[in-house]
Backbone atoms as SQL, in Angstrom:
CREATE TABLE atoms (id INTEGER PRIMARY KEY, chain TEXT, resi INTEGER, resn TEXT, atom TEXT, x REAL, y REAL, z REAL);
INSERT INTO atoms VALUES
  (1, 'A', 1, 'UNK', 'N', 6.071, 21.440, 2.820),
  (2, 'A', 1, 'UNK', 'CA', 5.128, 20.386, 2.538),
  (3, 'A', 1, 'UNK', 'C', 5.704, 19.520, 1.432),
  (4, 'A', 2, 'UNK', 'N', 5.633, 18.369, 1.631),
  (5, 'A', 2, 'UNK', 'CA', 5.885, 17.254, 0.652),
  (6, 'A', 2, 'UNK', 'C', 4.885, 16.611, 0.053),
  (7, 'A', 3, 'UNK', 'N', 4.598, 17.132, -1.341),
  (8, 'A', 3, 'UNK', 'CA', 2.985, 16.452, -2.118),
  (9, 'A', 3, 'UNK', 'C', 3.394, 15.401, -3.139),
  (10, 'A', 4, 'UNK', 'N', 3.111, 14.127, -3.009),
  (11, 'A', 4, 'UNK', 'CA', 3.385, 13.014, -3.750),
  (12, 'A', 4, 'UNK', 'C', 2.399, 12.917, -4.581),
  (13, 'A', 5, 'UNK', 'N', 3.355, 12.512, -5.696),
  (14, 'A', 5, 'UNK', 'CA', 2.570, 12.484, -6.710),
  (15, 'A', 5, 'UNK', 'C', 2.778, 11.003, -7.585),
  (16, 'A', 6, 'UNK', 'N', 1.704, 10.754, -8.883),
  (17, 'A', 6, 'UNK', 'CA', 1.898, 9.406, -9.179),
  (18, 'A', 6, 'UNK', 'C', 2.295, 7.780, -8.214),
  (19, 'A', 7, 'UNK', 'N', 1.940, 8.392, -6.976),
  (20, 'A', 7, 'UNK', 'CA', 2.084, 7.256, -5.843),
  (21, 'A', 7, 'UNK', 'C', 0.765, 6.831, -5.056),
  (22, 'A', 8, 'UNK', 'N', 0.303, 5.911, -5.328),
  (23, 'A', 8, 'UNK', 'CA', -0.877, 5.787, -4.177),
  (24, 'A', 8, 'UNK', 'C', -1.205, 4.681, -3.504),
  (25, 'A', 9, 'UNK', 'N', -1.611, 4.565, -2.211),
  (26, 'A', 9, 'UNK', 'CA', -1.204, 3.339, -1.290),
  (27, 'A', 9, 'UNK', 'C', -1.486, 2.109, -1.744),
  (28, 'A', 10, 'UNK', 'N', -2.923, 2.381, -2.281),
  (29, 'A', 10, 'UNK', 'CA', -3.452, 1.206, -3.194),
  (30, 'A', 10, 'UNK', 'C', -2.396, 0.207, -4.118),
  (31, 'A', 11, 'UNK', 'N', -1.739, 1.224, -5.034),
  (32, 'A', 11, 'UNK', 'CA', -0.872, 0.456, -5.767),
  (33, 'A', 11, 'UNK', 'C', 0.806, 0.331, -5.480),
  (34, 'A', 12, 'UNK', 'N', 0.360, 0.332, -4.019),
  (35, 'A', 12, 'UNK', 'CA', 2.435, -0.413, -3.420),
  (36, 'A', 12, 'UNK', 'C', 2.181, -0.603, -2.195),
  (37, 'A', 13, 'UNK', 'N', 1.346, -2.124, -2.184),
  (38, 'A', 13, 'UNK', 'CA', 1.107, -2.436, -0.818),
  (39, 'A', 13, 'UNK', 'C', 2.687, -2.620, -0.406),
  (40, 'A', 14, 'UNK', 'N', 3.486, -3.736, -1.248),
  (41, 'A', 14, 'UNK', 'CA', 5.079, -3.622, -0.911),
  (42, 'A', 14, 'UNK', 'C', 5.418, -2.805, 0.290),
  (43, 'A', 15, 'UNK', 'N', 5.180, -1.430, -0.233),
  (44, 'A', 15, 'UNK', 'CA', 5.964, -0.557, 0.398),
  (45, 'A', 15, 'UNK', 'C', 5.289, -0.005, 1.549),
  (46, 'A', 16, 'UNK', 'N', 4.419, -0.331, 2.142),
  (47, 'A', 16, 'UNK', 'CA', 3.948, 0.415, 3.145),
  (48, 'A', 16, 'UNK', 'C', 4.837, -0.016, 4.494),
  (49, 'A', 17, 'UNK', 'N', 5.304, -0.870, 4.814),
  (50, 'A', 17, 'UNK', 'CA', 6.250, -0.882, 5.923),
  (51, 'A', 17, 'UNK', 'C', 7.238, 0.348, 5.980),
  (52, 'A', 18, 'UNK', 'N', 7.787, 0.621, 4.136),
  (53, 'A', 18, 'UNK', 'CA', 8.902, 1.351, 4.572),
  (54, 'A', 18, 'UNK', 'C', 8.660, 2.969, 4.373),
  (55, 'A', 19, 'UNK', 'N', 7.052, 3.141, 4.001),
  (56, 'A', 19, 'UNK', 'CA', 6.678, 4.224, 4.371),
  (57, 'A', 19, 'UNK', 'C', 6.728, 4.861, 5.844),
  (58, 'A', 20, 'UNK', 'N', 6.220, 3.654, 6.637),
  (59, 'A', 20, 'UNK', 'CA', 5.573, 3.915, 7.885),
  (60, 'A', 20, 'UNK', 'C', 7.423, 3.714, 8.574),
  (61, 'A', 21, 'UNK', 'N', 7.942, 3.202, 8.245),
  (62, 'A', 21, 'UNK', 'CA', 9.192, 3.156, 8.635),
  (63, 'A', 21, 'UNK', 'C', 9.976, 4.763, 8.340),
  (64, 'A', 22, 'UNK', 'N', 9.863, 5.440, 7.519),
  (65, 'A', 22, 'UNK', 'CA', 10.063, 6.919, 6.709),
  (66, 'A', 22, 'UNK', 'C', 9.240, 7.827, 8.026),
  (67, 'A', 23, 'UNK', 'N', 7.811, 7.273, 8.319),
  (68, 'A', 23, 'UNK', 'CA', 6.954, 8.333, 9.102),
  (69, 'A', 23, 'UNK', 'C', 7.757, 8.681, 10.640),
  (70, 'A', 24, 'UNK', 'N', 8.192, 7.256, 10.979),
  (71, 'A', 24, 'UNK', 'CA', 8.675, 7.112, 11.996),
  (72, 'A', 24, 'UNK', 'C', 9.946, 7.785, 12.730),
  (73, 'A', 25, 'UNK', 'N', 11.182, 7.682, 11.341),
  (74, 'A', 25, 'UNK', 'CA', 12.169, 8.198, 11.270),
  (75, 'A', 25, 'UNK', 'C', 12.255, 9.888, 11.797),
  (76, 'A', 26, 'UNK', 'N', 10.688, 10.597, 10.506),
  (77, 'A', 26, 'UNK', 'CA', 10.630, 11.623, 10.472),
  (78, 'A', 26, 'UNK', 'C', 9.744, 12.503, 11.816),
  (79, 'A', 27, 'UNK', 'N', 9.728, 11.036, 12.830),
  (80, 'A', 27, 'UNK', 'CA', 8.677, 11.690, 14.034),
  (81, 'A', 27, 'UNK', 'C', 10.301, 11.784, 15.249),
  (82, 'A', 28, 'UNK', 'N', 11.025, 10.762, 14.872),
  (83, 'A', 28, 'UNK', 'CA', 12.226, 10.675, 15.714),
  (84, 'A', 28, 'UNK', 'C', 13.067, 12.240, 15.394),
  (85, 'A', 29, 'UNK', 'N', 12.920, 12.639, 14.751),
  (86, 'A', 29, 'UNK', 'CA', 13.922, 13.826, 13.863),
  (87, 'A', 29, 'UNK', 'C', 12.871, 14.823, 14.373),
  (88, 'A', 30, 'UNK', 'N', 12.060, 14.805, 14.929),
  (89, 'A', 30, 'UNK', 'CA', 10.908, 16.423, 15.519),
  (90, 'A', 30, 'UNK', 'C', 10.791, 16.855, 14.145),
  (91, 'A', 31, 'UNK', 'N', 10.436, 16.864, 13.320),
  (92, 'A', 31, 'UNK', 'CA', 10.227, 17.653, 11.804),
  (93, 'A', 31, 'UNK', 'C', 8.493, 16.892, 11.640),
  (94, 'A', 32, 'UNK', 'N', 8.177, 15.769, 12.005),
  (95, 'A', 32, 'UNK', 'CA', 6.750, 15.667, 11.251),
  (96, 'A', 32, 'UNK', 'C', 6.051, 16.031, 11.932),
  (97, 'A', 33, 'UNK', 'N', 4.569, 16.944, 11.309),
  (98, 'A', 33, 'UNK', 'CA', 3.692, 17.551, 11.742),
  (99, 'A', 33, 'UNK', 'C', 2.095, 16.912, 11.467),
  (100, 'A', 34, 'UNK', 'N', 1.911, 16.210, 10.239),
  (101, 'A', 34, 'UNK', 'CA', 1.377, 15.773, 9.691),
  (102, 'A', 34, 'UNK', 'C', 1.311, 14.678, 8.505),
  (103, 'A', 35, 'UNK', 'N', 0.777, 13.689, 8.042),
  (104, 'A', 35, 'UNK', 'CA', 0.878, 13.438, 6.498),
  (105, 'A', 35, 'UNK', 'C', -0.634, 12.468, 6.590),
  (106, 'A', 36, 'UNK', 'N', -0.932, 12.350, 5.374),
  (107, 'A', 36, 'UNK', 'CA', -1.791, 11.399, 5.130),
  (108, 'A', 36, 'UNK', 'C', -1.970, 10.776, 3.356),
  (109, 'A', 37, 'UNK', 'N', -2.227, 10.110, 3.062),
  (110, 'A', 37, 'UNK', 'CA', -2.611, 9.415, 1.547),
  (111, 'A', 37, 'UNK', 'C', -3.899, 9.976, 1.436),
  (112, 'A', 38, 'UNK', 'N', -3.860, 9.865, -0.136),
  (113, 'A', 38, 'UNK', 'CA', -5.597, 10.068, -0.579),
  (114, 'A', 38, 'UNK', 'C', -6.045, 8.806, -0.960),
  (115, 'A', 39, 'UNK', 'N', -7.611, 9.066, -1.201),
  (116, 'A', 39, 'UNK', 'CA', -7.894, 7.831, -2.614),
  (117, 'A', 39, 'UNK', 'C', -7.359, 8.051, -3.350),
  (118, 'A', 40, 'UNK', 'N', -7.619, 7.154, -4.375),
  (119, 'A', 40, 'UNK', 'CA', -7.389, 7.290, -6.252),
  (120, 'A', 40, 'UNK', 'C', -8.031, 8.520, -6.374),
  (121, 'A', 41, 'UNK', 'N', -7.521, 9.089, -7.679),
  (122, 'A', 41, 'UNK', 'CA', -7.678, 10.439, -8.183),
  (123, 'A', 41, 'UNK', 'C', -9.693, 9.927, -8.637),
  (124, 'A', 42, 'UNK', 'N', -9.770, 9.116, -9.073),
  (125, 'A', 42, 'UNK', 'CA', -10.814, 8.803, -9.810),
  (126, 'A', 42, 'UNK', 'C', -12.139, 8.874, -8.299),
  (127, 'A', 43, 'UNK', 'N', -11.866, 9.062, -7.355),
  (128, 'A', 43, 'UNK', 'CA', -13.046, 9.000, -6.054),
  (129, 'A', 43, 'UNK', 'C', -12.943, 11.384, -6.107),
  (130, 'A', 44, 'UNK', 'N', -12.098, 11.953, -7.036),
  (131, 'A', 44, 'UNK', 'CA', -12.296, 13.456, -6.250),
  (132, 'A', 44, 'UNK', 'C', -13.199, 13.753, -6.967),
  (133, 'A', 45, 'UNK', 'N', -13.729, 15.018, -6.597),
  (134, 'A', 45, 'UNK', 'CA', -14.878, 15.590, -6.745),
  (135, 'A', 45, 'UNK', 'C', -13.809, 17.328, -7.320),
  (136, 'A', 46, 'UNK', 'N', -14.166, 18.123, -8.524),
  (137, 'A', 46, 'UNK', 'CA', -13.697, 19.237, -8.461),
  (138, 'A', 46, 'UNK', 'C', -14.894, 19.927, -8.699),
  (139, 'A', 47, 'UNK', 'N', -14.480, 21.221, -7.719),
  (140, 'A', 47, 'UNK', 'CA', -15.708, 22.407, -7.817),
  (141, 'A', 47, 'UNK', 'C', -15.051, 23.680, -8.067),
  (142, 'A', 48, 'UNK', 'N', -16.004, 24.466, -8.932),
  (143, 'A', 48, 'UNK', 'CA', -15.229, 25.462, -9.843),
  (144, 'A', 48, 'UNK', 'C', -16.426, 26.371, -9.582),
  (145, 'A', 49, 'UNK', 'N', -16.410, 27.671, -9.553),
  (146, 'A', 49, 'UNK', 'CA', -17.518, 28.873, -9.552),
  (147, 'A', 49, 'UNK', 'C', -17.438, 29.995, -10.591),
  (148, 'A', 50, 'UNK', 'N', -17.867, 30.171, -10.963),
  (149, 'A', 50, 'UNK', 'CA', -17.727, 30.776, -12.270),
  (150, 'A', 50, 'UNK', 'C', -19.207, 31.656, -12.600),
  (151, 'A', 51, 'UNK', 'N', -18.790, 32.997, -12.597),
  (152, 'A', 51, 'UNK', 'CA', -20.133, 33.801, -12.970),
  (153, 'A', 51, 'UNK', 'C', -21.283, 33.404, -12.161),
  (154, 'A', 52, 'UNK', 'N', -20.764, 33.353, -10.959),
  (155, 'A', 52, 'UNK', 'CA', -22.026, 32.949, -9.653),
  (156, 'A', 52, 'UNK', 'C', -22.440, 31.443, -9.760),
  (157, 'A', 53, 'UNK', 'N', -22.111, 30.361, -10.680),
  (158, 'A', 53, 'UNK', 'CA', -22.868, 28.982, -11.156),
  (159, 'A', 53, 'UNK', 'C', -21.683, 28.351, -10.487),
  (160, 'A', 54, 'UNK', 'N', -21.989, 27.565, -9.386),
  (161, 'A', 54, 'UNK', 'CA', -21.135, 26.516, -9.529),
  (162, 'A', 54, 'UNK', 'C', -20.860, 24.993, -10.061),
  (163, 'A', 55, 'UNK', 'N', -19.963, 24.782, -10.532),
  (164, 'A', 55, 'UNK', 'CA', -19.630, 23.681, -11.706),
  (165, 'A', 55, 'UNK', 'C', -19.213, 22.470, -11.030),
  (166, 'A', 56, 'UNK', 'N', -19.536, 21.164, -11.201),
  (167, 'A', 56, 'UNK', 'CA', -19.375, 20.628, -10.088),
  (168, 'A', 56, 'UNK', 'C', -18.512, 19.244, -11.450),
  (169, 'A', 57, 'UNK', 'N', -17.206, 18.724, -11.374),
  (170, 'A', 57, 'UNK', 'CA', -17.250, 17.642, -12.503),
  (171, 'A', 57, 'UNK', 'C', -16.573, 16.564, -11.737),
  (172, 'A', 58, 'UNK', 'N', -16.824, 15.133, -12.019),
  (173, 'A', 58, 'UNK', 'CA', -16.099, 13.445, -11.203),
  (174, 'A', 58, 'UNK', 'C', -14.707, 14.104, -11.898),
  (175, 'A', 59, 'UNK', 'N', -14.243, 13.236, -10.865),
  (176, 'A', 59, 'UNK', 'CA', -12.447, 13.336, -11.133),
  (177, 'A', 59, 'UNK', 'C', -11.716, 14.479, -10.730),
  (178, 'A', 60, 'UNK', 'N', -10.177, 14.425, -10.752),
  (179, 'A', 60, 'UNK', 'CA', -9.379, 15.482, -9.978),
  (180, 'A', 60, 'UNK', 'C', -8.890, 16.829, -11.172),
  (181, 'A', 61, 'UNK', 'N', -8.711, 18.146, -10.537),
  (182, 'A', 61, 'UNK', 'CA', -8.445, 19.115, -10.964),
  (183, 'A', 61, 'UNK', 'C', -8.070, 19.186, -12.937),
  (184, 'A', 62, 'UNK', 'N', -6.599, 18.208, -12.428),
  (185, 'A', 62, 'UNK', 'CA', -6.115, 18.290, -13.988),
  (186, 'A', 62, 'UNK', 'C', -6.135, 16.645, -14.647),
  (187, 'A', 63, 'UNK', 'N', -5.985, 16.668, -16.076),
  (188, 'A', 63, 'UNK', 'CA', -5.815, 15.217, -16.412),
  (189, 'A', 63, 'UNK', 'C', -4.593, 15.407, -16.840),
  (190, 'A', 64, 'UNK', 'N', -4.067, 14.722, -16.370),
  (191, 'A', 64, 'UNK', 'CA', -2.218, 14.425, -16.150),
  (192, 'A', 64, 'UNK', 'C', -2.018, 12.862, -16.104),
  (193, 'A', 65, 'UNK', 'N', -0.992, 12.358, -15.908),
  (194, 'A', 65, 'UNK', 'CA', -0.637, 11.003, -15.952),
  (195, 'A', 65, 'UNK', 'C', 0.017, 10.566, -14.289),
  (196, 'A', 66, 'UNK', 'N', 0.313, 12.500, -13.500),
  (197, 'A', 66, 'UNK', 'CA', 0.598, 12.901, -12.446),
  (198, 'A', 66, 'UNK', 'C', -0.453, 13.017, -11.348),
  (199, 'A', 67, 'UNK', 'N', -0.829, 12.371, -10.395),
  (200, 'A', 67, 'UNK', 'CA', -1.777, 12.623, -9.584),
  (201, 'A', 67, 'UNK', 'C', -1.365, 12.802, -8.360),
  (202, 'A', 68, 'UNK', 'N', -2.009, 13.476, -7.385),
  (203, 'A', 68, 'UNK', 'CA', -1.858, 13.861, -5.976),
  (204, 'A', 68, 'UNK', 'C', -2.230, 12.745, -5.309),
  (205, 'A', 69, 'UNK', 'N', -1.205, 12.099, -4.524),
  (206, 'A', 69, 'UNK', 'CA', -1.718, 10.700, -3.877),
  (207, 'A', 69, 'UNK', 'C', -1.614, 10.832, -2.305),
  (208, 'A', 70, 'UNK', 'N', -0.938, 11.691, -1.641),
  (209, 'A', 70, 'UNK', 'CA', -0.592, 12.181, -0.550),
  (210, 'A', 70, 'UNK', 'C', -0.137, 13.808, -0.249),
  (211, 'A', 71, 'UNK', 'N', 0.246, 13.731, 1.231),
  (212, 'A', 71, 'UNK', 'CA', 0.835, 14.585, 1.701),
  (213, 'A', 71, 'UNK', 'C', 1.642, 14.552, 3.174),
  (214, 'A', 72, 'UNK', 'N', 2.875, 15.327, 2.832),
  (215, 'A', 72, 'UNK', 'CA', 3.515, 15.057, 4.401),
  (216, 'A', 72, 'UNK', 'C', 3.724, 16.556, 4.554),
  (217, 'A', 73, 'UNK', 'N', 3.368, 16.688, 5.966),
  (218, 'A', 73, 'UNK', 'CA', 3.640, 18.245, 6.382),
  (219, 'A', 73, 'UNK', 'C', 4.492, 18.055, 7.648),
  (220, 'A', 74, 'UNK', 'N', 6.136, 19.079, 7.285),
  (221, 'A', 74, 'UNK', 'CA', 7.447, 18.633, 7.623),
  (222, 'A', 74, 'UNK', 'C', 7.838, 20.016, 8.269),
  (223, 'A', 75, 'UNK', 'N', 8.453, 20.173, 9.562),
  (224, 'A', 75, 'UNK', 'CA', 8.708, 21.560, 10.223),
  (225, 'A', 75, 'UNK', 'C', 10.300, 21.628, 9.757),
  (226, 'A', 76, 'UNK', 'N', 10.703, 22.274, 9.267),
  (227, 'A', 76, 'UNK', 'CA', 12.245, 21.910, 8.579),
  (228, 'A', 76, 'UNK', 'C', 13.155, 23.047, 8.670),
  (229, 'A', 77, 'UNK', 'N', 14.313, 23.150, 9.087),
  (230, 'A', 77, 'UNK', 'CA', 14.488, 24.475, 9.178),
  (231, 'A', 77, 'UNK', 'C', 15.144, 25.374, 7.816),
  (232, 'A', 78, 'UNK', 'N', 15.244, 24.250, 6.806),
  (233, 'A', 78, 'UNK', 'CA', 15.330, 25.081, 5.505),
  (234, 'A', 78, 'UNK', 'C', 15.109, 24.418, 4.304),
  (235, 'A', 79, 'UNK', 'N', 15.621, 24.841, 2.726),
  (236, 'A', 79, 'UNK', 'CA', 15.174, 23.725, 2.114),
  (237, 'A', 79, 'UNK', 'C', 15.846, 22.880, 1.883),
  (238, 'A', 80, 'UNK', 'N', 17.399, 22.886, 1.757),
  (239, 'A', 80, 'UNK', 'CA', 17.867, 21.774, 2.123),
  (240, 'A', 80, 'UNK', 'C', 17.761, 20.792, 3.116),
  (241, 'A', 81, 'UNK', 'N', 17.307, 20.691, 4.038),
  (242, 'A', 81, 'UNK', 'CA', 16.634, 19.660, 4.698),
  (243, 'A', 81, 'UNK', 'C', 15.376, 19.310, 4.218),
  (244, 'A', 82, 'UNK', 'N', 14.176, 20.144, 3.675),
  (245, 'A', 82, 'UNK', 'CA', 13.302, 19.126, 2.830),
  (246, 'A', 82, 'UNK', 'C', 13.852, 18.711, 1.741),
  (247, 'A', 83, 'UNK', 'N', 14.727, 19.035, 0.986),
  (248, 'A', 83, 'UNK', 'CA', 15.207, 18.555, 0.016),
  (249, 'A', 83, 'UNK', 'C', 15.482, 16.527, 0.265),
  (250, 'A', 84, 'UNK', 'N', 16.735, 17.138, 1.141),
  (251, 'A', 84, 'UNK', 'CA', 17.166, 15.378, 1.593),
  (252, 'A', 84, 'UNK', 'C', 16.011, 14.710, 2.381),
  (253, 'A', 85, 'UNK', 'N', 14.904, 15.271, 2.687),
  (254, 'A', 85, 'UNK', 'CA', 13.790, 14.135, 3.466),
  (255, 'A', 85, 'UNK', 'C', 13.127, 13.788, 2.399),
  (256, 'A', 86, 'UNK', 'N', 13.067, 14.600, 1.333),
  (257, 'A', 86, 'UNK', 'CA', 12.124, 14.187, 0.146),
  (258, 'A', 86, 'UNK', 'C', 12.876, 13.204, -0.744),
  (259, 'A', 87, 'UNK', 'N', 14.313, 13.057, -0.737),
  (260, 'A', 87, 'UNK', 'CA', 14.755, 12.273, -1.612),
  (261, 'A', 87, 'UNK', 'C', 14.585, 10.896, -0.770),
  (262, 'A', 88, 'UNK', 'N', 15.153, 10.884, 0.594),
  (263, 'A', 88, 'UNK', 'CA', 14.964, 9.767, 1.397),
  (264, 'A', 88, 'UNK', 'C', 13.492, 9.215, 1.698),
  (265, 'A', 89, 'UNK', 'N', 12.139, 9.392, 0.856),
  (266, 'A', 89, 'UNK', 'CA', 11.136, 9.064, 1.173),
  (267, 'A', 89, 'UNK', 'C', 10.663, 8.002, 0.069),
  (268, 'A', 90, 'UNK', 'N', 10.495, 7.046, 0.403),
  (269, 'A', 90, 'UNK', 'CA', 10.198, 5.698, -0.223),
  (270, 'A', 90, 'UNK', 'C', 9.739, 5.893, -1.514),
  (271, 'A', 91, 'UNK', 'N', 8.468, 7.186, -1.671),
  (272, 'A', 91, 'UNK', 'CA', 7.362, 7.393, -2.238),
  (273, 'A', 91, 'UNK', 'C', 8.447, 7.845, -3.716),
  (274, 'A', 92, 'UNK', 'N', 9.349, 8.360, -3.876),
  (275, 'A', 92, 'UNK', 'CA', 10.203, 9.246, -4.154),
  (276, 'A', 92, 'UNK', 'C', 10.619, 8.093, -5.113),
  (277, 'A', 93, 'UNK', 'N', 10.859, 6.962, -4.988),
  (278, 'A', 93, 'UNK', 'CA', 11.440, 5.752, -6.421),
  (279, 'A', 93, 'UNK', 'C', 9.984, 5.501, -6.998),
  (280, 'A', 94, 'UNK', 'N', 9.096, 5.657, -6.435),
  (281, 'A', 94, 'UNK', 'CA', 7.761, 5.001, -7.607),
  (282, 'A', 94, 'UNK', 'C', 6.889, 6.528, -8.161),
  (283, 'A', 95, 'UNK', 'N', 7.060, 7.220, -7.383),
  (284, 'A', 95, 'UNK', 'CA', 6.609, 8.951, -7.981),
  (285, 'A', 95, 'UNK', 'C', 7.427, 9.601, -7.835),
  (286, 'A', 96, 'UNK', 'N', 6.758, 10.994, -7.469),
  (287, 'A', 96, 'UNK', 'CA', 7.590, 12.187, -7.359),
  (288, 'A', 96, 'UNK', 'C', 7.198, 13.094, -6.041),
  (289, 'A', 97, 'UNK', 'N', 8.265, 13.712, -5.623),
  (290, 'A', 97, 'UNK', 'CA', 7.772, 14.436, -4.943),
  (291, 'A', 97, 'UNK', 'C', 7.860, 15.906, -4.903),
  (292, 'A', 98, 'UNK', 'N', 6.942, 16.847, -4.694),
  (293, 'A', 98, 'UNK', 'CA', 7.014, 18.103, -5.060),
  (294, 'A', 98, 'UNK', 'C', 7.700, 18.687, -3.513),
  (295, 'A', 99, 'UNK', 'N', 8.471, 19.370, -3.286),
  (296, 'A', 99, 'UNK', 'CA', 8.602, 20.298, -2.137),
  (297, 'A', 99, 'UNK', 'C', 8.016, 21.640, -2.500),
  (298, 'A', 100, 'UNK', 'N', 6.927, 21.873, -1.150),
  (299, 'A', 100, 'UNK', 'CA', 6.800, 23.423, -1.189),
  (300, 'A', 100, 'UNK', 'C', 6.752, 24.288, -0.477),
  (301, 'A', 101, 'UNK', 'N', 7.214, 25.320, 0.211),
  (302, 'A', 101, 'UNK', 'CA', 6.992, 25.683, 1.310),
  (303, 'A', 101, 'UNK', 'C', 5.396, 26.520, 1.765),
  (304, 'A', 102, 'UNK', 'N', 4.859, 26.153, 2.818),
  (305, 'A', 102, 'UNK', 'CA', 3.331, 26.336, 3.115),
  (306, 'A', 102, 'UNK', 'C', 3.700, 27.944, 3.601),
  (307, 'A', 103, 'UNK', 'N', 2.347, 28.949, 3.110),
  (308, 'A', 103, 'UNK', 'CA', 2.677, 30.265, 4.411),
  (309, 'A', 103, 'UNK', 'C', 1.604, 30.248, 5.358),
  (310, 'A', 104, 'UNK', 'N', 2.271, 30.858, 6.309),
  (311, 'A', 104, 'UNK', 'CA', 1.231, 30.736, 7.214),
  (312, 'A', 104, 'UNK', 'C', -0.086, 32.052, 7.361),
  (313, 'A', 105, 'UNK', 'N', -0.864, 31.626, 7.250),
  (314, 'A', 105, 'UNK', 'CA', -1.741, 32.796, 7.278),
  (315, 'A', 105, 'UNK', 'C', -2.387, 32.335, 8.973),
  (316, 'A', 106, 'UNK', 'N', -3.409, 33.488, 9.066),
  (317, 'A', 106, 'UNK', 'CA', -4.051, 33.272, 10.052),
  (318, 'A', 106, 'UNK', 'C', -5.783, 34.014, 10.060),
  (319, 'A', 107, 'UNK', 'N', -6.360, 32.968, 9.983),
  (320, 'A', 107, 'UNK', 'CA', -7.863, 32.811, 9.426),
  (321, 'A', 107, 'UNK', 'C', -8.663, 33.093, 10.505),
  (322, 'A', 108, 'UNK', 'N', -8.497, 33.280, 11.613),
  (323, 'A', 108, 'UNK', 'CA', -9.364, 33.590, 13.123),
  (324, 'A', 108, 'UNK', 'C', -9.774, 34.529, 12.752);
């Protein structure tokens, strides 16, 4: 999984061609499975439970200067290949991107 951070669509209209140009690449290459953008950090909602009460506060998890603005979910066959898709992703000169690998559980 590729989680972008400090990037959000809102603020690089610029770049959305060469996002969607990146999505495209990565649908030609059989590796994309998924991705999508968020809102601004300032639209999340965090919920916390604690001693049976749940805590409900505006805004995202942590206050950082770093926010979760997306996600791309990438079938890859190791990490050097997410490595080089994450450097080659647009998002990657105006934020950051985290690589991580997802496990698979199974919830049925």
């Amino acid at each position: 999984m590729l989680l972008i951070y400090d990037c959000h669509r809102e603020q690089m209209p610029d770049r959305y061609d060469d996002v969607l140009a990146y999505v495209e690449d990565l649908k030609e290459r059989g590796v994309f499975l998924a991705g999508d953008p968020l809102h601004l950090p300032d639209t999340a909602t965090t919920v916390r439970v604690r001693d049976e009460e749940t805590l409900i506060t505006d805004g995202p998890f942590a206050e950082t200067h770093e926010q979760l603005g997306g996600y791309f979910i990438l079938d890859c066959k190791d990490l050097d290949e997410a490595i080089e898709l994450a450097a080659r992703c647009p998002l990657a000169e105006l934020g950051s991107i985290e690589v991580r690998p997802v496990l698979e559980a199974d919830y049925r």
